[in-house]
N, C-alpha and C positions, 0 to 999 in steps of 0.2 A: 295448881293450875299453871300451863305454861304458853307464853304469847310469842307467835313472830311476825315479825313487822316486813312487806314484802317493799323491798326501797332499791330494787338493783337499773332500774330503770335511767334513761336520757332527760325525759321531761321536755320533750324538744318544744310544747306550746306555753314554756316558761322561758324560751330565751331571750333576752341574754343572761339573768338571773341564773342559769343554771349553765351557764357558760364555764366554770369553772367550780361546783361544788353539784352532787346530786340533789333531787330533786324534794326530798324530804328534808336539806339541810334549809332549805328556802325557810324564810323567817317573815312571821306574822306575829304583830307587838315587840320585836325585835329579839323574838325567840324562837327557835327552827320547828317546824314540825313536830318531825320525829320525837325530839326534844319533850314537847309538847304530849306527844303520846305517849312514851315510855314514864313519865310522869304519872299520866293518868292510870296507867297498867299500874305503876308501884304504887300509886295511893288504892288501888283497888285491892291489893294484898300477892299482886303477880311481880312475885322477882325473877323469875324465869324468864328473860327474854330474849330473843334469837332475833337477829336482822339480817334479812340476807342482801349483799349487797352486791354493786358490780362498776359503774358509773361515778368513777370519782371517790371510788371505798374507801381513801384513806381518809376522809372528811367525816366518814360516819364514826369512825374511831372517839371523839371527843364525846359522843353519847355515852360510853360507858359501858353497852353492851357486848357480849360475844359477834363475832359476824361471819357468816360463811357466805364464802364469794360464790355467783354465778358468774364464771369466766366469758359466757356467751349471751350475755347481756345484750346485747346488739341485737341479736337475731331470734331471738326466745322473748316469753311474758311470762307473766304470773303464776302459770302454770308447773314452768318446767323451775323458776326459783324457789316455790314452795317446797318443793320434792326434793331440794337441793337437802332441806333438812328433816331427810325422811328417817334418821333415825332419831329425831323425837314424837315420831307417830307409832309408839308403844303399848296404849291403852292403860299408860301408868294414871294419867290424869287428864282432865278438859285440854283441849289446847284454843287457843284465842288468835285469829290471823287477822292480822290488818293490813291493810294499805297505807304505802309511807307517804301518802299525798294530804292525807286526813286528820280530823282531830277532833274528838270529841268529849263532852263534860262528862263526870264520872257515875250521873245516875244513867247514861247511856250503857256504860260497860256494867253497870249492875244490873241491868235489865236482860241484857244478852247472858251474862251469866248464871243470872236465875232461872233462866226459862228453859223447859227441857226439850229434848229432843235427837235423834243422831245428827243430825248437822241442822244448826242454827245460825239463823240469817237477821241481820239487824237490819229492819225496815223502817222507813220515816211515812208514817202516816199522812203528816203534814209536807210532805217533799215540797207544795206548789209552792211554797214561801221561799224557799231556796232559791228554787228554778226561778222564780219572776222573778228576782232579784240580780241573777248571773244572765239572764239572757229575755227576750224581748217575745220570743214565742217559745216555751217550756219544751213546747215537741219535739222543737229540735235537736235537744238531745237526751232526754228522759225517755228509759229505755220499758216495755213491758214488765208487769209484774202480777200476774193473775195467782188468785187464790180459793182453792175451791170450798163444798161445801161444808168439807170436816175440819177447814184452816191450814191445811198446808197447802204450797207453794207448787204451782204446777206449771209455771213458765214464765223468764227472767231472764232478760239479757237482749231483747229482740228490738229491733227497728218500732215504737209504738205510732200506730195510725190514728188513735185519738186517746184524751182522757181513759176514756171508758175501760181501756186496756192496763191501765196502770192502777192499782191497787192501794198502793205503796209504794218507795224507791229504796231498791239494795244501796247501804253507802259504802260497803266494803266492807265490814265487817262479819268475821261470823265465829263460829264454835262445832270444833269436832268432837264431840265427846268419846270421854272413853268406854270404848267395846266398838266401835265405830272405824277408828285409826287403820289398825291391822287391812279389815276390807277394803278402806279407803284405797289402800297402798294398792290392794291386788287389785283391786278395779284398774284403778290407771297402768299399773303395767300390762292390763290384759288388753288396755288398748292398743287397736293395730296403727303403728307410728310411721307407716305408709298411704293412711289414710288422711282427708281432709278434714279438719271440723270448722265447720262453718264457714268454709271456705279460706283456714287458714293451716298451716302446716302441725304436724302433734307437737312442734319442740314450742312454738308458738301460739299456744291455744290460749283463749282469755278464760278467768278463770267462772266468768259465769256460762260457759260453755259448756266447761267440767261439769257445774251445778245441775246444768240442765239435762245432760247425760246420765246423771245420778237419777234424777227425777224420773227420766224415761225409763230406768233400770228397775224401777218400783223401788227406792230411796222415798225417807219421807224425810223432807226438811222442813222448817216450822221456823214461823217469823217472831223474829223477839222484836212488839211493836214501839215505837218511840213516837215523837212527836217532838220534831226540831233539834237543837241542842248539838252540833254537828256541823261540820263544813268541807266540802273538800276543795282545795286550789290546784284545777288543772292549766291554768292558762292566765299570762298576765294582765289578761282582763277581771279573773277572779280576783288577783292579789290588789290589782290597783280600786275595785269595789271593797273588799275586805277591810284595806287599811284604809281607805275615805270613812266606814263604817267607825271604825275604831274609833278616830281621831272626832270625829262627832261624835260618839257615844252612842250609835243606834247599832251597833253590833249585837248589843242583849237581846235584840229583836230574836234572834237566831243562836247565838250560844252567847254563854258564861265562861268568857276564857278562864278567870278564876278557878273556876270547876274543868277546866280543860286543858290543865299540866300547867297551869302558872296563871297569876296575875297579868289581865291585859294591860300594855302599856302603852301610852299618849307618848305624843313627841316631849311633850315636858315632864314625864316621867325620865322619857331616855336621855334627854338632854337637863339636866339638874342645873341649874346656874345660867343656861346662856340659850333659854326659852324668848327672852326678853331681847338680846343680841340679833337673834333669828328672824323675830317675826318686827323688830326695828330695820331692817335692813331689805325686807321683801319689797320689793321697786314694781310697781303698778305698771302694768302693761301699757307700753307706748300705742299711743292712738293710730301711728302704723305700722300694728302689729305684726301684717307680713305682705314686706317688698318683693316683688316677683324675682328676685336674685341675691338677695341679703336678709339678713338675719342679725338683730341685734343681741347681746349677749344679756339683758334685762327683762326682755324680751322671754329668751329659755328660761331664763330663772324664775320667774312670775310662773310659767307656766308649768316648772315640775313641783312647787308648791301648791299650786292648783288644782295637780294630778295626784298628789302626795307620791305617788309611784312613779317615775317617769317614765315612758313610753322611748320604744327602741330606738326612733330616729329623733327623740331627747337626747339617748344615753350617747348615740355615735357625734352626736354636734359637741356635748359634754364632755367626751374623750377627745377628741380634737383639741379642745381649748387646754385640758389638761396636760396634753402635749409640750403646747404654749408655754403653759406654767413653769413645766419642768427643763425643756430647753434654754428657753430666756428668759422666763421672768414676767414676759407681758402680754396682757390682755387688752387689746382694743373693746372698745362698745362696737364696732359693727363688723360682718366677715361676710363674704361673696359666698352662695352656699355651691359656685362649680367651684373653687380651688382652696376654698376655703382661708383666702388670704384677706389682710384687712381689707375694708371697704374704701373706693374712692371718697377720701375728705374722711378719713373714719379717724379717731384722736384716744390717746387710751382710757381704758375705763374709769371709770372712777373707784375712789375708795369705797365707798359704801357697797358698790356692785361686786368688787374684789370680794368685800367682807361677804355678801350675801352668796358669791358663787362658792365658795369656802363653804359655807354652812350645806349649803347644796350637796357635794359631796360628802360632808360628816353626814349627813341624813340617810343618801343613797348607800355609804358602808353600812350604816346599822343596819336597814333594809334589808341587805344582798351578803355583806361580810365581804365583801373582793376589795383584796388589798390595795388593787388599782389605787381604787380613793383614797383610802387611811394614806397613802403614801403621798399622794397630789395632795392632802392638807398638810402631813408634814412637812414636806417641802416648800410646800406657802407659805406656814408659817413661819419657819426657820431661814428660807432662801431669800432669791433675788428678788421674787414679789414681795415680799417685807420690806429687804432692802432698800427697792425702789421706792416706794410708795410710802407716805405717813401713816403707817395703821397702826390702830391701836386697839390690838387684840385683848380682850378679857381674857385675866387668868384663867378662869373656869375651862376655857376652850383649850388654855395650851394644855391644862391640864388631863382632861380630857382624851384630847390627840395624842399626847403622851405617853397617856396610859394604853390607848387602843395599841398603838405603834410598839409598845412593849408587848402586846398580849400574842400579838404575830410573830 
């Protein structure tokens, strides 16, 4: 059996996380995706696996697999990446397609692979547990999924106007079998690439488009059914519910990262030694938490502990200061948020805030991997904010930083 992971994509409702790494590199428990799936595919018995990539490709390199680039990544989907690797659609054996945003425990990909069918589609029975969990009305993004009398799949992908139309939820996953592949190919070339589907151009077509084209072609596809076990992160609102989830332990609600290309990890899994460092130094939100022109620096950092994820106009107050760091050395406790210079009467930070904005950033590299940070902690703890100031770092941390700073 052979798997490709479709990952050539921007991810632009992951920014700034994907500001410098594609969108399946993004890490949940402080391990990427992709990572995460290709995992799951070789505990399944698939070493065959193909990524196609495009956005940031040289990052996907560290996964291990083959990759064939979609150079037109920018202005193509799903569609036209798949085809990129149309000469492993042979009918030598199954093929397994995923999306690189996904990830799921391994009786999920046993269930898609036992179930027969010319094209099979991994359905989540239970989708509502997901959906109420990422967003506040499921409709709003949970797409149609009807299934008729004899159980295949007769329409998928659509704008859904109530429950009633949703059956189940596609999560990206599915299965071409072989004797199926060959047709495959010639359906889609016979498509006319002058025309519009769905209102979007052929080179650009989504790929439950294609499905549903297949469907109206008198194609039978067939739900391989699941029930949870599954996650997809489109958006950093998903990653910052994700890792809250983890770090409480209510993730098992919804999957078994265990079962889903690795061991889920706690901050004090990732941080061995200076768990206790970390959360002695997190500084309780000052009673005025926010002055209509300032911003205290204890302030932000209470609050990206409290987000676990930080939030965009976190990361750019948090790059600013890192600025600070790396030019001179020092960090005041309060800053003007139009120039971003210290505050009237504002005195420098303290050590403990020092220590805790430090950890701040070891956190946010695990999270993200952008060297930004790993470098704004080296530099902290080696440079002029050392220096300056009486800190006194735990070895575990330099060691640590150290170690990161060599792995780059």
């Amino acid at each position: 059996m052979k798997a490709v992971i479709l990952a050539a994509g921007f991810g632009s409702r992951l920014m700034p996380y994907t500001a410098n790494i594609p969108k399946g590199m993004v890490q949940l428990g402080g391990v990427p995706l992709i990572s995460r799936q290709v995992s799951t595919m070789r505990t399944g018995g698939i070493s065959n696996i193909t990524i196609i990539g495009g956005y940031r490709l040289q990052h996907l390199e560290d996964v291990g697999c083959p990759i064939i680039e979609n150079l037109d990544f920018e202005t193509t989907n799903m569609v036209t990446s798949l085809f990129k690797a149309r000469e492993l659609f042979d009918d030598s054996e199954d093929i397994i397609i995923g999306y690189g945003d996904i990830i799921y425990q391994s009786d999920v990909l046993d269930t898609l692979k036992s179930t027969g069918g010319e094209i099979v589609v991994t359905t989540d029975r239970n989708w509502m547990d997901l959906w109420k969990t990422r967003m506040s009305d499921p409709l709003d993004d949970a797409e149609t999924f009807k299934i008729d009398d004899q159980g295949y799949i007769v329409e998928l992908g659509q704008k859904a106007q109530s429950i009633n139309e949703i059956h189940g939820q596609y999560i990206g996953l599915i299965k071409i079998s072989k004797g199926s592949q060959k047709r495959l190919l010639e359906f889609y070339d016979g498509l006319d690439p002058a025309l519009l589907f769905e209102g979007r151009p052929h080179k650009a077509m989504y790929l439950t488009t294609l499905l549903q084209l297949l469907i109206q072609s008198s194609w039978q596809l067939t739900p391989a059914w699941i029930e949870n076990g599954w996650l997809e992160i489109d958006t950093v609102e998903d990653l910052q519910i994700f890792h809250q989830k983890l770090v409480s332990n209510t993730l098992p609600d919804l999957i078994n990262l265990e079962s889903a290309g690795g061991k889920g990890q706690t901050y004090d899994d990732i941080l061995p030694g200076i768990s206790d460092f970390i959360s002695a130094r997190v500084i309780l939100v000052r009673s005025e938490i926010e002055l209509p022109t300032s911003i205290y620096v204890d302030t932000l950092i209470s609050g990206v502990f409290r987000d676990v994820i930080p939030l965009a106009e976190q990361l750019e107050l948090l790059d600013r200061i890192a600025r600070k760091i790396e030019i001179v050395g020092r960090v005041f406790e309060c800053y003007s948020t139009t120039d971003f210079k210290p505050a009237h009467g504002a005195v420098l930070a303290s050590s403990t805030t020092l220590e805790a904005l430090v950890a701040v950033y070891l956190c946010i590299f695990i999270c993200t991997q952008d060297i930004r940070y790993i470098n704004t902690v080296v530099k902290a703890l080696n440079g002029e904010l050392s220096t300056n100031h009486d800190l006194d770092w735990p070895p575990e941390l330099m060691q640590w930083a150290d170690s990161a700073a060599n792995r780059i």
